[in-house]
C-alpha positions in Angstrom: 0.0 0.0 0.0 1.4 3.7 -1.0 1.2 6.8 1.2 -2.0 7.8 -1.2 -3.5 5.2 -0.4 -3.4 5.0 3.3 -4.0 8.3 3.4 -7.3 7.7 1.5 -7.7 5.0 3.5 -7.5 6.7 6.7 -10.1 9.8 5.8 -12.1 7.8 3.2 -12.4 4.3 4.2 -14.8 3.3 7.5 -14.0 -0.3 7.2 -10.3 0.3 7.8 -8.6 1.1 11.0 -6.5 3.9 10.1 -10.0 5.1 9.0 -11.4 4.7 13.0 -8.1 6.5 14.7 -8.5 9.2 12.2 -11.7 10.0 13.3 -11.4 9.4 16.7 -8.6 12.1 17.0 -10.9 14.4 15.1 -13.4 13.9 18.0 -11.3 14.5 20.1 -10.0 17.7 18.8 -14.3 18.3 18.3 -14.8 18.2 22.3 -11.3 19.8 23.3 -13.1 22.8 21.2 -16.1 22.7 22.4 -14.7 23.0 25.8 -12.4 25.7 25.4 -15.3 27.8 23.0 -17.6 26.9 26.3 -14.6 28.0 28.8 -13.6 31.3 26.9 -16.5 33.7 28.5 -15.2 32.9 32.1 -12.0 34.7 31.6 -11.2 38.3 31.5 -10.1 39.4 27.6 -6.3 39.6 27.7 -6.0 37.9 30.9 -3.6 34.8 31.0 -6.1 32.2 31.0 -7.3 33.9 28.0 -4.3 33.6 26.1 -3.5 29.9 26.9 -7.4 29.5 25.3 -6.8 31.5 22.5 -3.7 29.5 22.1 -5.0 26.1 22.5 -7.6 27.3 19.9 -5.2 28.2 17.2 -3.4 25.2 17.7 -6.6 22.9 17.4 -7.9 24.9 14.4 -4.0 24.4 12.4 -5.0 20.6 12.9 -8.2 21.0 11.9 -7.0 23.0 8.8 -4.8 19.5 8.3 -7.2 17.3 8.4 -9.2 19.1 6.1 -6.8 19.8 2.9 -6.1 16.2 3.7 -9.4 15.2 3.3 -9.9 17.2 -0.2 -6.4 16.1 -1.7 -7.4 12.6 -0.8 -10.4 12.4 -2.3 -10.4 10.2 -5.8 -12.8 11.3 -8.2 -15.3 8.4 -9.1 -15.1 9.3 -13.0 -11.3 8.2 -12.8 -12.6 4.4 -11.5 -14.4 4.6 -15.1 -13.2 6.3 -17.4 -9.7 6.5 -19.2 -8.7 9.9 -19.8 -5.7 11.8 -20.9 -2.9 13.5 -18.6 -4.9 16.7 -19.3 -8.5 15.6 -18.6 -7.4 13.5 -15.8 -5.6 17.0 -14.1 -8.9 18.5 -14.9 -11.2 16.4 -13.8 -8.6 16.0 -10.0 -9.3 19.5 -9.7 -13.0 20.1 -10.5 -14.0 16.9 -8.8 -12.1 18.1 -6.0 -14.1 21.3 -5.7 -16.9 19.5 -5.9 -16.4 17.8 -3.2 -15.4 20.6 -0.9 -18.5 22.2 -2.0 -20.8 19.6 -0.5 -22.4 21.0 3.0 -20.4 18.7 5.3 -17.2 19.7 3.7 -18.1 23.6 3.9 -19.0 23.7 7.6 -15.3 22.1 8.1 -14.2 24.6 5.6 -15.7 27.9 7.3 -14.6 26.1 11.0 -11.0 26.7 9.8 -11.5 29.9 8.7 -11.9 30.8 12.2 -7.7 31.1 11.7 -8.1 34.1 10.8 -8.5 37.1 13.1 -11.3 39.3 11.3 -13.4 36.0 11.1 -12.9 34.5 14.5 -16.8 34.8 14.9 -16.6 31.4 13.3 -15.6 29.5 15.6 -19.1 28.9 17.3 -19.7 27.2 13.8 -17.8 24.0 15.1 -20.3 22.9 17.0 -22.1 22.1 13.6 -19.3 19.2 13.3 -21.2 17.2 16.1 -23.4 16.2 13.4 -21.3 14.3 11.8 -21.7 11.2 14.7 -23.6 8.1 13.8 -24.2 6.7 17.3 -26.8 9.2 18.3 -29.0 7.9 15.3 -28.5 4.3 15.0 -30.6 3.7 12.0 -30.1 6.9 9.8 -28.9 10.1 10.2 -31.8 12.7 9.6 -29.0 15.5 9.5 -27.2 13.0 6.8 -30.8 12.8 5.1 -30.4 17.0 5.2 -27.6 17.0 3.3 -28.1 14.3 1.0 -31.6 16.7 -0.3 -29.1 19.4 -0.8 -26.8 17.4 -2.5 -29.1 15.9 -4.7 -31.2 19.3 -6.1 -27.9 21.3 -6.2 -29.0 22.3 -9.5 -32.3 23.7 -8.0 -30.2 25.2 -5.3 -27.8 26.4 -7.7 -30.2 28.2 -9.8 -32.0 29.5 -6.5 -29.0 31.2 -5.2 -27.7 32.5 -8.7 -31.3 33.9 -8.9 -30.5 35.4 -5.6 -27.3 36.3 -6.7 -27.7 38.1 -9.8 -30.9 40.1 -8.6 -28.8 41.8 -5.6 -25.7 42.4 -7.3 -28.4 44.0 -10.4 -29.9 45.9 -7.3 -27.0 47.1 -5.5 -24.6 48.5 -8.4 -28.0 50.1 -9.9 -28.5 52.1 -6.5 -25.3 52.8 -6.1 -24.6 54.5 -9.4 -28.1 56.7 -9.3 -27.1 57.8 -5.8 -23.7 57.7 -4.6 -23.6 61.4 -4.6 -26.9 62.5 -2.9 -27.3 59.5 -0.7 -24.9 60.1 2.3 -26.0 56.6 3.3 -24.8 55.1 0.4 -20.7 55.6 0.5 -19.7 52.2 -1.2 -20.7 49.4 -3.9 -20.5 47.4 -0.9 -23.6 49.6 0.5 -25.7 49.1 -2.2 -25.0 45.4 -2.1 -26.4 45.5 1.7 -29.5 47.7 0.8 -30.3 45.2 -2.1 -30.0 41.8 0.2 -32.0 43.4 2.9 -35.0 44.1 0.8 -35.2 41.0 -1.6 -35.0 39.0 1.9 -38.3 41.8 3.0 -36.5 41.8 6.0 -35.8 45.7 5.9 -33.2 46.9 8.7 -34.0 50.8 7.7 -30.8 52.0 8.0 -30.0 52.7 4.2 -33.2 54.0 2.3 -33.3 55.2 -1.2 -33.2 59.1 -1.4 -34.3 59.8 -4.9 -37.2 59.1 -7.2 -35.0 56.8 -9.6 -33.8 55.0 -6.5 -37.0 54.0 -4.9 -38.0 53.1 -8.5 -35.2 50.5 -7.8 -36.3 49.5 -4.5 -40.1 48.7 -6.1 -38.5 47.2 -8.5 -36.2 44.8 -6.1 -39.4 44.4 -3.5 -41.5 43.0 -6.3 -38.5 40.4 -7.3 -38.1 39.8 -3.4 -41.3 38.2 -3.2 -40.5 35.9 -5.9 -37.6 34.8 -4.9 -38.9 33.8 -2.0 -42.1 31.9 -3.5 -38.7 30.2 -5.6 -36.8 29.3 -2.8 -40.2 27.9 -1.1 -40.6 25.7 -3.9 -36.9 24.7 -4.0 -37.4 24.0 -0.1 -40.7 22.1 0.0 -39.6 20.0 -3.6 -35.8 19.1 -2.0 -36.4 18.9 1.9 -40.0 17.0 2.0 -38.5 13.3 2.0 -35.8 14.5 4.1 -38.3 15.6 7.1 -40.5 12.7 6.9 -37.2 11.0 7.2 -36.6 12.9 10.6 -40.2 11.4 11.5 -39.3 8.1 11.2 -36.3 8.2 12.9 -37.7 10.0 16.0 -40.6 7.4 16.0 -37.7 4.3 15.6 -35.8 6.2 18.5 -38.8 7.1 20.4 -40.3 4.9 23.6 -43.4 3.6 21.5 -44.4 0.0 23.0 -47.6 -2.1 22.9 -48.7 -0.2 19.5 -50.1 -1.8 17.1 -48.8 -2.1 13.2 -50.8 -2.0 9.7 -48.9 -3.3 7.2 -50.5 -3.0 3.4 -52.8 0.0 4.1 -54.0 1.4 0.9 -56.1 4.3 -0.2 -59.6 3.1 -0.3 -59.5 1.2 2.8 -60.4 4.1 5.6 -63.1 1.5 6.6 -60.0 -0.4 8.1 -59.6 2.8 10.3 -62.9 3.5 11.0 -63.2 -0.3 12.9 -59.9 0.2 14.4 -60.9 3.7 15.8 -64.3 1.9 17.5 -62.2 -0.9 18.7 -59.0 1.0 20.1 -58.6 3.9 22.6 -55.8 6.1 20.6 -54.8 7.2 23.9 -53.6 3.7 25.4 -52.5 2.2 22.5 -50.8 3.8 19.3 -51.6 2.4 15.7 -49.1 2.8 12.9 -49.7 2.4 9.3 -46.2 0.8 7.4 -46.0 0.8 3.7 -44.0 1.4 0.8 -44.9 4.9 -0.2 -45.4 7.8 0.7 -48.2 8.8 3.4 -51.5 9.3 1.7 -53.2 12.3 1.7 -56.4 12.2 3.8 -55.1 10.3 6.3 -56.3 11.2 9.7 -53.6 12.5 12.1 -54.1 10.3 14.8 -52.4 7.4 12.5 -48.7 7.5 12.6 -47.4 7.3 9.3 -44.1 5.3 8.4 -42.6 4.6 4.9 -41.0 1.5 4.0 -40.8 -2.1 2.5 -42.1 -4.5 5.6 -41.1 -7.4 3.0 -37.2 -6.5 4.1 -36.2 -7.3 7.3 -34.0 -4.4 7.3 -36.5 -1.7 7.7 -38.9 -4.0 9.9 -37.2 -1.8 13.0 -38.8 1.6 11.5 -41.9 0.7 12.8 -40.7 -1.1 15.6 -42.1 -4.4 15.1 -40.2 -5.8 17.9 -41.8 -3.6 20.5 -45.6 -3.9 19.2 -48.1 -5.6 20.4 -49.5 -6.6 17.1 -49.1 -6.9 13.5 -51.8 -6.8 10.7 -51.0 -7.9 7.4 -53.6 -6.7 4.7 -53.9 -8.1 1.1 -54.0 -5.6 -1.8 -56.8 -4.8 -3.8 -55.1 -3.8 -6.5 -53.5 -6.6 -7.9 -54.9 -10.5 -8.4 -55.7 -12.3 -5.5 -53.1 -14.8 -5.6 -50.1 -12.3 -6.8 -51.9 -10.1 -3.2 -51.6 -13.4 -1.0 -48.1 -14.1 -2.1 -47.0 -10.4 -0.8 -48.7 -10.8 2.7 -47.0 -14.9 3.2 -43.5 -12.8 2.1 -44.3 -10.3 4.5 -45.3 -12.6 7.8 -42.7 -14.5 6.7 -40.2 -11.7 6.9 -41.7 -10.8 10.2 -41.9 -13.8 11.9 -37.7 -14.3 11.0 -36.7 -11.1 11.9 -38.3 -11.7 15.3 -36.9 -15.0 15.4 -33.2 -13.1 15.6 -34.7 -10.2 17.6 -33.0 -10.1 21.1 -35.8 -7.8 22.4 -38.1 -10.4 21.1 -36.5 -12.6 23.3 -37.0 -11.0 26.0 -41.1 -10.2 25.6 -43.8 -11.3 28.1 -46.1 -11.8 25.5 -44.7 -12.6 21.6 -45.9 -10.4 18.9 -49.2 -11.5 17.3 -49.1 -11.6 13.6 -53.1 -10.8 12.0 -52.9 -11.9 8.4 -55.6 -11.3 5.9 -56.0 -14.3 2.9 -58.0 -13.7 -0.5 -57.8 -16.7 -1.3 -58.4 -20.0 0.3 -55.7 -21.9 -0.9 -53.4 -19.8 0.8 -54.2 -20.3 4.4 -52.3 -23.1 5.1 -49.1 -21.1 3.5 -49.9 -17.9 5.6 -50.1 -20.4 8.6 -47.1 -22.0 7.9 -45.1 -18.6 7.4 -45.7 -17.9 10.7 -49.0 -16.4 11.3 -51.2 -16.8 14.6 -54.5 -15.6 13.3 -55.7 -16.4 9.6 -58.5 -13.9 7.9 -60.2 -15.3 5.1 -61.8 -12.1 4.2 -63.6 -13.5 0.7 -64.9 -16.7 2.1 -66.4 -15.5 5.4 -68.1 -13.1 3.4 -69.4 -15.3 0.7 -70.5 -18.0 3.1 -72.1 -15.4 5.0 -74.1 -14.9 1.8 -75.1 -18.3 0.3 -76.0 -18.7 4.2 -78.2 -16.3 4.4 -79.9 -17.5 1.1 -81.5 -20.5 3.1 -81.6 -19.3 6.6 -82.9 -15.6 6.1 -82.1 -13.5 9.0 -78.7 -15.3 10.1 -76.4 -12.2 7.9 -77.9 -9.6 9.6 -77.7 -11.2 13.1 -74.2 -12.4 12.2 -73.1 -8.9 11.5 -74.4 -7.2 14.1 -72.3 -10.1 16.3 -68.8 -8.5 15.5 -70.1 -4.6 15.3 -68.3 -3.2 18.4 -71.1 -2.2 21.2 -73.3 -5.3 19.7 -73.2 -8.8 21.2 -69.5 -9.2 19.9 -67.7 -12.1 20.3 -64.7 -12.0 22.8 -62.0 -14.1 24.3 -61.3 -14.8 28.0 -59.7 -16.3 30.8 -61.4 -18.2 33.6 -62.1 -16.0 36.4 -60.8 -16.1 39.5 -62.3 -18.8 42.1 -63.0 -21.0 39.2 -59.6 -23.2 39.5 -61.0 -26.9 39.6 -62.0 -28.7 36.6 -65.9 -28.1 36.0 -68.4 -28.5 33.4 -69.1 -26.4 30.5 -72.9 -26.1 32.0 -71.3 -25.4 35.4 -69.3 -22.7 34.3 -71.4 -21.0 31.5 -74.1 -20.5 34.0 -71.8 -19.2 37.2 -70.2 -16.2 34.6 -74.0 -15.9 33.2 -75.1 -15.2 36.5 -71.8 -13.1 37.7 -70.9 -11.2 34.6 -73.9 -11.7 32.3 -71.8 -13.3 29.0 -72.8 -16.2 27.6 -70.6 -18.8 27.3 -70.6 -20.3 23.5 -67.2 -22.7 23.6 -63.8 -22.5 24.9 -60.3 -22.7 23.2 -57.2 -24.3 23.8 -54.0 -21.8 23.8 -51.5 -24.4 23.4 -52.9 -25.9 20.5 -55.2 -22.9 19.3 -57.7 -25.3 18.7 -61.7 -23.9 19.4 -64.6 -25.8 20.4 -67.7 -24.5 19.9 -71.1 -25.5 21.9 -69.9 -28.4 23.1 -71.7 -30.8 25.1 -73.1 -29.9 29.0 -70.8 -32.2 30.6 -67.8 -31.2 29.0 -64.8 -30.6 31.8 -63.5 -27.2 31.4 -59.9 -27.4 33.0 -57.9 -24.8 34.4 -55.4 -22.5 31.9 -58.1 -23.2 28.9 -60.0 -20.0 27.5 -63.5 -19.2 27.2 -65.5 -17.8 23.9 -68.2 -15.5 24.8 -71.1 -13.0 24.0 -70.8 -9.6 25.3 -71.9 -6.2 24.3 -68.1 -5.5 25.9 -65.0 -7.2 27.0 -66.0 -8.5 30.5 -63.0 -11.5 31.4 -59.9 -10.6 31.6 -58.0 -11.2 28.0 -55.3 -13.8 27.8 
């Protein structure tokens, strides 16, 4: 390995070591700043303490002036990992690719940090603190500052065009007011004046302290008021079209790093399906328990506020943590309606299937009183056993319960109406419970169904297994009901306490 390429290595590279101790020196360098910037106010200007700071300071800002030309002349251009070019291209393209790079925001605060070096600009200095930002273990799964500067860097040309707007219009501005009024404007004494004046009304922010005098010259500050208030709708556009993705981003990660728990997660909302809300909102107190929608696009519009919003693929286990899957209390997997059946059925088994593995590997999924129940929703039949087998607890058959609930209806009249009143919330729904307290001995199914009638006022239709998930439904009087098994009932409200 050459000097070059250690050295690119050591301010380039994050899989190498040199890469590590670099950086860790930088940090270092970061905080000893900090700490001198924070201790500088305590001491008397010109005392002794005061010079040993302003020494220590100069001597931390040479490295830092070190570390960044090293970090521009180390930089390889990607085109030259391409592309063959001659001696003369290659120099060319070293130097603009170069610029380039120290153009890019990161690279500019070091940049305007160092300038701190020199006396007139020491004002600069507080501008270090901006170099925190660059730490990835206070965002563990993305950097929303990172996210920032990637917008930037990615609508430079918007940006460029913005600021050359900008640019042109108070450099057009200042010159103009200058030349009409540099003799009978005693306010007005320089170009570099009139280039304050112009900034300070395109912005509309309008200090007051240099005012055009003449009639030409307040023709000129019409003129630049009028293009002030389009720049501004520009760079609002620039803004809303570059930064949008980048704050939603900042969502995310403040809900990942957030204390969320016991929330429950939507996976495969789509537009069209607010009736999924609408139940949800009846069955769920938003207050106790937190429901979060998880797809792969952006939030739709309409959506009520109360529904946290997260983007992302829930088919890859890599951005399962978004939403914290490991931390909720359930998952719901809905089928699409707007694709085939079977081509919607093979999405949800990928996704419970991705679920159910990443929470296989999940060390907070170890450690859970309760494992995380995964909902799934089927459009076809064939499929159960698949979305079953993936890994789900609870199978939905959505097209079959409602067709059989139709051809049932055909020759018992009366039964769809009565059925769906059954699982309307504040109907007789249909609930699952444990055995309450006092009841520990085995007893009868008659026994028991007429102590919680009597107590409670449920009625007692069958009781499940939990071990084996298996239900049985009006079963016989005599039936032993032992302890640990759970009970299916009719309630107008959850009455036993859920397993």
């Amino acid at each position: 390995m050459t000097a070059r390429d250690f050295l690119h290595a050591a301010f380039h590279d994050p899989r190498t070591h040199a890469y590590r101790v670099v950086e860790s020196v930088v940090w270092i360098l970061i905080l000893a700043s900090v700490a001198v910037l924070v201790a500088e106010p305590f001491f008397p200007q010109d005392s002794r303490g005061d010079s040993i700071l302003q020494r220590i300071d100069r001597v931390i800002l040479s490295l830092f002036a070190i570390e960044v030309t090293l970090r521009i002349l180390t930089y390889r251009p990607p085109e030259l990992a391409v592309f063959k070019k001659p001696p003369l291209g290659r120099l060319r393209t070293e130097i603009f690719a170069r610029i380039r790079f120290a153009l890019t925001p990161m690279m500019l605060i070091d940049i305007l940090t160092v300038l701190a070096l020199v006396p007139a600009l020491r004002g600069l200095r507080v501008l270090r603190l901006l170099r925190l930002l660059r730490t990835q273990k206070l965002f563990r799964y993305a950097n929303p500052f990172q996210g920032l500067m990637h917008a930037f860097e990615e609508d430079r040309l918007l940006f460029t065009f913005a600021f050359s707007f900008l640019g042109v219009e108070t450099i057009l501005g200042g010159i103009s007011l200058f030349l009409v009024e540099r003799y009978s404007n005693p306010e007005i004494g320089s170009v570099g004046d009139g280039l304050w004046w112009a900034l300070v009304t395109i912005t509309t922010v309008g200090f007051g302290d240099i005012t055009p005098a003449t009639t030409l010259g307040r023709f000129i500050g019409g003129a630049m008021m009028v293009g002030g208030l389009f720049t501004l709708a520009l760079f609002a556009g620039v803004i809303a079209h570059s930064l949008l993705h980048a704050v939603l981003s900042i969502r995310e990660e403040q809900f990942r790093m957030s204390g969320y728990v016991n929330h429950i997660v939507v996976c495969g909302y789509e537009m069209g399906s607010g009736m999924l809300l609408d139940v949800l909102s009846s069955e769920i107190n938003y207050e106790e328990q937190r429901i979060v929608l998880f797809g792969p696009y952006e939030r739709p519009r309409g959506l009520p506020p109360e529904f946290m919003w997260v983007q992302g693929d829930p088919t890859k286990e890599s951005e399962l943590d978004k939403a914290r899957v490991t931390h909720a209390s359930t998952v719901v997997v809905t089928g699409s309606r707007r694709v085939k059946p079977q081509q919607a059925d093979a999405t949800t088994i990928l996704t419970v299937f991705t679920i159910r593995s990443a929470l296989t590997k999940s060390p907070a999924a170890q450690k859970r009183k309760k494992p995380v129940r995964i909902i799934a929703e089927v459009l076809d039949s064939e499929n159960v056993h698949h979305a079953r087998a993936a890994g789900s607890d609870e199978v939905i058959e959505t097209r079959r319960v409602g067709y059989s609930l139709l051809a049932h209806t055909v020759v018992y009249p009366g039964t769809a109406d009565a059925t769906s009143r059954m699982v309307f919330q504040g109907h007789q729904n249909l609930y699952v419970g444990q055995l309450p307290e006092g009841m520990d001995g085995p007893a009868t199914f008659d026994q028991v169904s007429r102590e919680i009638r009597a107590t409670t006022g449920c009625l007692v239709i069958g009781v499940r297994d939990p071990e084996t998930g298996k239900e049985h439904v009006n079963p016989r009087a005599d039936e032993l009901v032992t302890p640990g098994m759970e009970l299916l009932y009719l309630s107008s409200e959850p009455r036993l306490e859920s397993p």
